[in-house]
C-alpha positions as CSV (number, residue, x, y, z in Angstrom):
1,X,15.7,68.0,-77.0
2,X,15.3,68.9,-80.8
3,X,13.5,71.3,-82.9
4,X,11.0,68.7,-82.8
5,X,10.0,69.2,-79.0
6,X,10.0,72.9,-79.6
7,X,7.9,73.0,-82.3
8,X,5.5,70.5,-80.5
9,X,5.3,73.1,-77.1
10,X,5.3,76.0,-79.4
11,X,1.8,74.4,-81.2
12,X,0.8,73.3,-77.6
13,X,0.7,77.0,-76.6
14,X,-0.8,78.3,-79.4
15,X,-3.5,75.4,-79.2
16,X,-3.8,76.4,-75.4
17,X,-4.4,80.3,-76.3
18,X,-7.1,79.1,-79.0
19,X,-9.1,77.2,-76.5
20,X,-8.8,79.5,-74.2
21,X,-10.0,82.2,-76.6
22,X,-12.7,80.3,-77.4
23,X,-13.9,79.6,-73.5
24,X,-13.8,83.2,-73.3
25,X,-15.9,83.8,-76.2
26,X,-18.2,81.3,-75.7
27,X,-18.6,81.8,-71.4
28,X,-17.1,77.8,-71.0
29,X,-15.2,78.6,-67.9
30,X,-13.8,74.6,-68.1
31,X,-12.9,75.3,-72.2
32,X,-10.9,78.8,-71.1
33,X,-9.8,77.0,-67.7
34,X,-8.1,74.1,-70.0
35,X,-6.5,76.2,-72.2
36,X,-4.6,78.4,-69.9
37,X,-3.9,75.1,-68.5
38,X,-2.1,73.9,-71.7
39,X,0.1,77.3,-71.9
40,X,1.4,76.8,-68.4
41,X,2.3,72.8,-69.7
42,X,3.8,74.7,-72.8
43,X,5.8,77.4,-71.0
44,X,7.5,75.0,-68.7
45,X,8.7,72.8,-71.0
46,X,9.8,75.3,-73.2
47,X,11.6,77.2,-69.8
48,X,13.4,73.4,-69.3
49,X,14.6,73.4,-73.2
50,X,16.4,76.6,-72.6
51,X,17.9,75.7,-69.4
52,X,18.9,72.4,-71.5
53,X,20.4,74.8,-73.8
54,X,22.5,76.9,-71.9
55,X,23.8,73.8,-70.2
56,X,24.9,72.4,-73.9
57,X,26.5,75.9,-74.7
């Protein structure tokens, strides 16, 4: 995977803290529900690009 991906799961888990922020702020439990949601997505796919990494090292 390239920069590309990462930058892509990096915006996904800022977009996932934003909504999340937002459910929080505005008491929509389904909002801050879906955000957390789309950090865990982010995380593991950013957890896979660094095993992929160390296996290209």
């Amino acid at each position: 995977m390239g920069l590309d991906d990462k930058i892509k799961n990096k915006a996904e888990e800022v977009s996932g803290k934003a909504k999340e922020g937002v459910g929080a702020a505005t008491d929509d439990q389904q909002l801050e529900n879906e955000g957390k949601a789309d950090q865990a997505k982010s995380n593991l796919k950013q957890a896979g690009e660094k095993v992929k990494d160390a296996f290209k090292s």
